[in-house]
C-alpha positions as CSV (number, residue, x, y, z in Angstrom):
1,X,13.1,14.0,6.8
2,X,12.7,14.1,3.1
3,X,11.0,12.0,0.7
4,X,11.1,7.8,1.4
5,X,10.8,5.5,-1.7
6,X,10.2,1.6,-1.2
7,X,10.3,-1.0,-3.7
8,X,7.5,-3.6,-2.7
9,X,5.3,-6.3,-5.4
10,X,1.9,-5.6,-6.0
11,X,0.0,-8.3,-7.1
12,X,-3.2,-9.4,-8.4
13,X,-4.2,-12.2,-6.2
14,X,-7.9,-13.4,-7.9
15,X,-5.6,-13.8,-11.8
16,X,-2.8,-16.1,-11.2
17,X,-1.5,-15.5,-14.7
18,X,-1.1,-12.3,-14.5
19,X,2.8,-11.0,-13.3
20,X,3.8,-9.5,-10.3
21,X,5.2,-6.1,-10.7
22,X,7.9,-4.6,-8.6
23,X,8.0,-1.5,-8.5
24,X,9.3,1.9,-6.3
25,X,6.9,3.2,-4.2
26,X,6.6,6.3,-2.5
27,X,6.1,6.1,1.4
28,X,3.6,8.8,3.1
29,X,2.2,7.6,7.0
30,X,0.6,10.5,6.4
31,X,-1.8,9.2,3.3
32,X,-4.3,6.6,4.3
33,X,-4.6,4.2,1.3
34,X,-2.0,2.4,-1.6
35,X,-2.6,4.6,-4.5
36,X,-1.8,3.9,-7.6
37,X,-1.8,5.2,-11.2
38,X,-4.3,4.1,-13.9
39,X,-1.9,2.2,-16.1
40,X,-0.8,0.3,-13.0
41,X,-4.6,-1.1,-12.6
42,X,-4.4,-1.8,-16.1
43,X,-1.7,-4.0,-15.8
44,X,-2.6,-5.6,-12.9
45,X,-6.3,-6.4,-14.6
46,X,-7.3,-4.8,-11.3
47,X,-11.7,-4.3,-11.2
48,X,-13.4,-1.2,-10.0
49,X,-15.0,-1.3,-6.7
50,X,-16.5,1.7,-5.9
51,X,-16.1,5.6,-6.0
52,X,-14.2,7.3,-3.5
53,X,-14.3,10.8,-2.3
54,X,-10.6,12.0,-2.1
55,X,-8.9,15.2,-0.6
56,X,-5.4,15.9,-1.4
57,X,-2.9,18.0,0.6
58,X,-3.8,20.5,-0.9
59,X,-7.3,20.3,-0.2
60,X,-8.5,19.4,-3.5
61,X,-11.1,17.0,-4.0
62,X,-11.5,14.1,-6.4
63,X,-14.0,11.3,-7.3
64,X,-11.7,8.3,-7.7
65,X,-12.0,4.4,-8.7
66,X,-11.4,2.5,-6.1
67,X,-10.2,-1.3,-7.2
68,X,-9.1,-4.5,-5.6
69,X,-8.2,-6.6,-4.3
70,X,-4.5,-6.3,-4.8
71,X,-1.7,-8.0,-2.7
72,X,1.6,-6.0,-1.7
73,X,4.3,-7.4,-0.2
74,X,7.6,-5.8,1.4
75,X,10.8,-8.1,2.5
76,X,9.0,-10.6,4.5
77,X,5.9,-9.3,5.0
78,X,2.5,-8.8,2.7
79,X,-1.1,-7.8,2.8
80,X,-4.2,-7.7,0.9
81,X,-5.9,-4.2,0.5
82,X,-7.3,-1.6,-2.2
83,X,-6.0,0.8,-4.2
84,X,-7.6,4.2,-5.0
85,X,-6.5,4.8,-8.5
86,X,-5.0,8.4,-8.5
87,X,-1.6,10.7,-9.8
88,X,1.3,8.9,-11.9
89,X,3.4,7.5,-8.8
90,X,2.3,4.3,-6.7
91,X,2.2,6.1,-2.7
92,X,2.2,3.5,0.2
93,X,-0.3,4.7,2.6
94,X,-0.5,4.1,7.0
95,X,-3.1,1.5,5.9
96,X,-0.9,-1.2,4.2
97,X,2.4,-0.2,6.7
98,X,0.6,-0.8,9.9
99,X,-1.0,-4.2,7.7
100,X,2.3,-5.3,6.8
101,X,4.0,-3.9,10.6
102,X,6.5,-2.1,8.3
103,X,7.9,1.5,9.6
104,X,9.8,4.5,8.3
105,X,13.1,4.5,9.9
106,X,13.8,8.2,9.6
107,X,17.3,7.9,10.7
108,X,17.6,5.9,7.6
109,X,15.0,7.2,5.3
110,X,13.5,3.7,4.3
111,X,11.3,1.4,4.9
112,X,11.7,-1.1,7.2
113,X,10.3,-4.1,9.1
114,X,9.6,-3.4,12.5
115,X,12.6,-4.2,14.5
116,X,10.6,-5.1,17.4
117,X,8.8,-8.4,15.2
118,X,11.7,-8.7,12.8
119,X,10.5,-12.3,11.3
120,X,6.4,-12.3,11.8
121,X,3.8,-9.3,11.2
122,X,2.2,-8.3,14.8
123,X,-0.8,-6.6,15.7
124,X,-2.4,-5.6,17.9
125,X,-6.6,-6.4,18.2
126,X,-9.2,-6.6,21.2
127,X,-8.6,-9.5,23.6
128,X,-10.4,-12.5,23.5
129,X,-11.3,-15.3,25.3
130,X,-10.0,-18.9,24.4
């Protein structure tokens, strides 16, 4: 299918003052988690959590800073999540998509809302009684 790239807003929902940043991210429903590089955590004034044990695709193993929260949004939609602070590219993981209810179109090689909820997020969670 080749490589998908979205532009989404990350923000830093607990500091009002700080900016919103658009940026391109890279889409992978393969990769669990948003990651993002340091400088972006920087910016974004974003704190340290906890340590996370990472493996890459190529099976390499990292010790990574993992901060929050941080809001993303896409079109119409938006969540709150971490980020694992790792590489120099921000990657949009399976975690945030199914979040948002955003999918990767391959046809079209983007991002997109999910045509079947095109103006609200759904999900889907255990019933419950009313």
């Amino acid at each position: 299918m080749g490589l998908v790239k979205a532009t989404i807003i990350l923000r830093n929902p607990k500091e009002d003052e700080i900016k919103e940043m658009e940026v391109e991210a890279l889409v992978d429903s393969g990769a669990l988690h948003l990651c993002i590089p340091e400088k972006v955590a920087i910016q974004l004034n974003l704190k340290e959590l906890y340590k996370r044990d990472v493996t890459t695709a190529d099976g390499k193993e990292y010790l990574c800073p993992y901060v929050g929260p941080i809001e993303v949004k896409f079109e119409n939609r938006g969540c709150f999540t971490g980020a694992i602070i790792l590489g120099d590219e921000i990657l949009l993981g399976a975690v945030p998509m199914e979040d948002m209810d955003v999918l990767i179109s391959p046809a079209q090689r983007k991002l997109i809302v999910n045509p079947k909820s095109p103006n609200i997020a759904s999900s889907i969670v255990k019933g419950f009684k009313k």
